[in-house]
N, C-alpha and C positions, 0 to 999 in steps of 0.2 A: 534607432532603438536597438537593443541587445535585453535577449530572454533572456534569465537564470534562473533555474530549477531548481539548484540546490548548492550548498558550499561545500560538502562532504569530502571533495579532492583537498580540499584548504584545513578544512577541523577535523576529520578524522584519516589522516591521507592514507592508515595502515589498510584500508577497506578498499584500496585503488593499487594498480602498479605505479610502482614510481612515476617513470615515464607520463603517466597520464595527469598525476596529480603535479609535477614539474608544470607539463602545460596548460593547466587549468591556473595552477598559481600566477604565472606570466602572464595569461589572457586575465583574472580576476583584478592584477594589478595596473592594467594597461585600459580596464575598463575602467577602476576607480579612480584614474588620473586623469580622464577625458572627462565632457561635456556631456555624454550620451545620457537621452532616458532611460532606465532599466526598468524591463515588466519582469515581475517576482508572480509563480505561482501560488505564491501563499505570502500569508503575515510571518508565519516563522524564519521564509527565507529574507524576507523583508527587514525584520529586527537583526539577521543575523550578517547582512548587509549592513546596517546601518552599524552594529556595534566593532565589527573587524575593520572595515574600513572607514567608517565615521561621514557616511555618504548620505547627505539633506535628503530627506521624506519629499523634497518636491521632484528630486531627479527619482523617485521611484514611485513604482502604481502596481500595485497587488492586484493581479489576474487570474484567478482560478481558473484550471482547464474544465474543459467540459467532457461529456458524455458523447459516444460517437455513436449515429443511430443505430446501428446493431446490437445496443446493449442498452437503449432504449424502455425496451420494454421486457418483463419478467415473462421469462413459458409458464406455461399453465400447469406445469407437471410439477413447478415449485410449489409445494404443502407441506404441510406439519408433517403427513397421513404417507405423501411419497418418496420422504427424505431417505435416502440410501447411508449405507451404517461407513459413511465414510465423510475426512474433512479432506480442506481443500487448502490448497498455498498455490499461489498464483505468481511468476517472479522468477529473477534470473535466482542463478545458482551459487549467490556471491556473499560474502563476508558483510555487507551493510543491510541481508534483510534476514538476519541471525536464524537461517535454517536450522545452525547445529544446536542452537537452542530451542529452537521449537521440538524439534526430531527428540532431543532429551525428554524437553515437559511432556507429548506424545508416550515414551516409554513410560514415563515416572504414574499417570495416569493411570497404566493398567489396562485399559481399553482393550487393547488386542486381544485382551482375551475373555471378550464380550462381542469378540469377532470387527472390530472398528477398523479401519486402515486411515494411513495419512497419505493422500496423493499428494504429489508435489507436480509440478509445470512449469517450466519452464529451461531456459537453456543456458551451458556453461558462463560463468562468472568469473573473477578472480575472489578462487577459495573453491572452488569447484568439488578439487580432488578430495579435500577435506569432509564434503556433506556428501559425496560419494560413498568414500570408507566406512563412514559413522550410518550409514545408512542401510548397507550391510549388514552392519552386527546389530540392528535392531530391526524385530517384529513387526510387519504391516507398513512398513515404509516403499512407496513404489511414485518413484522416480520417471515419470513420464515424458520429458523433455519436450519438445515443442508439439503440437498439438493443433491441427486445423479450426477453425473459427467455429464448426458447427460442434465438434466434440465439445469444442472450451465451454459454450452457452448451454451444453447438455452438463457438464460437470458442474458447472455452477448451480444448475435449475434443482439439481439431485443432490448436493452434498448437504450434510445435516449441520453444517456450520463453516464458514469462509475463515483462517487464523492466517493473520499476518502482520507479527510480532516483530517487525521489523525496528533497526533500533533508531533509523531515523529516513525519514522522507520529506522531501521538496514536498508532494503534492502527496503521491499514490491514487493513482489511477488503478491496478486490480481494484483495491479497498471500492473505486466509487463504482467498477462496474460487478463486481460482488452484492453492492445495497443495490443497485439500479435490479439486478438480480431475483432481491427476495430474497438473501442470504442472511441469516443471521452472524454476524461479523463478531469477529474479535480480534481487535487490532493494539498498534503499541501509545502511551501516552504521549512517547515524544513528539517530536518534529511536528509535521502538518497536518499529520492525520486527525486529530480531533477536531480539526477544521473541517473535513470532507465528510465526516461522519457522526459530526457532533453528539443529538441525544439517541442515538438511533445505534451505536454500537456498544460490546464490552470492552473496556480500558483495563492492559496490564502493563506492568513495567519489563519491559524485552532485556532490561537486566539480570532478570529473577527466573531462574527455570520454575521455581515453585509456583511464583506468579502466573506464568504464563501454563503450568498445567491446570492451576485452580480455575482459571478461565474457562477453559478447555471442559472441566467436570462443571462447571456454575453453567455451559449450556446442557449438557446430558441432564442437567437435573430439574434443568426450567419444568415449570408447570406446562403444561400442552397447551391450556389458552392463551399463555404468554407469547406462547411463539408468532402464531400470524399478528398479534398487536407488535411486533418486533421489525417481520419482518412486512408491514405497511409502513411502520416507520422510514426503516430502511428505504423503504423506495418512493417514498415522498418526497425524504432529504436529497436522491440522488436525483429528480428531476428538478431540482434547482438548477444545475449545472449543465446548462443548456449553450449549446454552437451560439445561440444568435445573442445570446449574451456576452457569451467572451466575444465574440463578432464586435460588438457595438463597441465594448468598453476599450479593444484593440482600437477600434477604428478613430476612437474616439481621445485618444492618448499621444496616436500617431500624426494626424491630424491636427492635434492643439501645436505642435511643433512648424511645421507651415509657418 
């Protein structure tokens, strides 16, 4: 059996170095020419499987990842009452989870000067340099690159909204340990993500800096009782995606082959 997360080296290769999407096209072709079962994180990478290479729904079985217990369960310091005047991106530093768009809708907002900041987390990407520069020349932008496991679960518990406007994902895993969280989330329509976040998140189009600011102000402006109805959702949805269930449904895929 052979994972695939996502096609991104194949449909948008400009988001990858060459080199990497070269070898992802060779391995994608070398998969779709065998016998092998493919487990797909999601239905999007699932369809997008079946429509590139024209690969039968019986050679694939859609697996959602799960939640890893450290991000299990929400701290107690996530509230309406203890949300600190700052948001949260979660993710490497790379051209497929459109920083320099978000970093944009963030200025266009105005916030900053309501005293907001945008943290960002995580570590160099290909496009790196580029959400460096532009990070710079804009207000409240801070760049925190990798980050110990206890910090990351305190950033989460305290940010007054999780944005991750990425323009396409296999799965997205921040997005699920952000709800698992207690985050009130704003993520992108494409790819997988309305699969891991279904009615529990806000939906923009990660094409649209306007989009993606008005997101941004539609949580500043939520009503106060809205929010913990938002974020119980959030974290409802995210204990679906539980280890003993992808467990089973791995085991149980790999198995029927026997």
């Amino acid at each position: 059996s052979v994972i695939v997360h996502d096609l991104t080296t194949l449909t948008f290769p400009e988001w990858h170095g060459v080199k990497v999407s070269e070898a992802y096209s060779r391995a994608f072709a070398r998969i779709s020419n065998s016998r092998c079962q493919i487990i797909s994180d999601s239905e999007s990478t699932t369809s997008e499987l079946r429509y590139h290479f024209g690969i039968s729904y019986d050679r694939i079985s859609t697996i959602p990842l799960y939640l890893r217990k450290e991000h299990s369960e929400p701290l107690k310091s996530n509230s309406s009452e203890s949300c600190e005047k700052y948001f949260l991106f979660v993710g490497n530093l790379e051209k497929r989870k459109n920083l320099t768009g978000l970093i944009r809708a963030f200025e266009m907002t105005g916030l900053v000067n309501e005293g907001y900041s945008l943290k960002i987390v995580g570590m160099d990407g290909n496009g790196a340099g580029e959400i460096r520069e532009l990070s710079k020349r804009v207000l409240g932008i801070e760049l925190l690159g990798f980050v110990d496991e206890e910090t990351l679960l305190s950033l989460y518990a305290n940010c007054r909204a999780f944005l991750y406007p990425s323009f396409w994902e296999g799965f997205g895993m921040p997005l699920l340990e952000a709800m698992a969280m207690g985050c009130v989330c704003v993520s992108t329509q494409t790819g997988a993500s309305p699969e891991v976040g279904g009615d529990a998140v806000l939906y923009v189009d990660p094409c649209s800096i306007d989009s993606i600011a008005a997101g941004i102000l539609t949580v500043i402006r939520m009503e106060k009782n809205a929010i913990p109805v938002i974020k119980e959702l959030s974290i409802a949805r995210a204990k679906r995606f539980t280890f003993e269930k992808y467990y089973n449904n791995l085991k149980k895929v790999i198995t029927s082959r026997d």
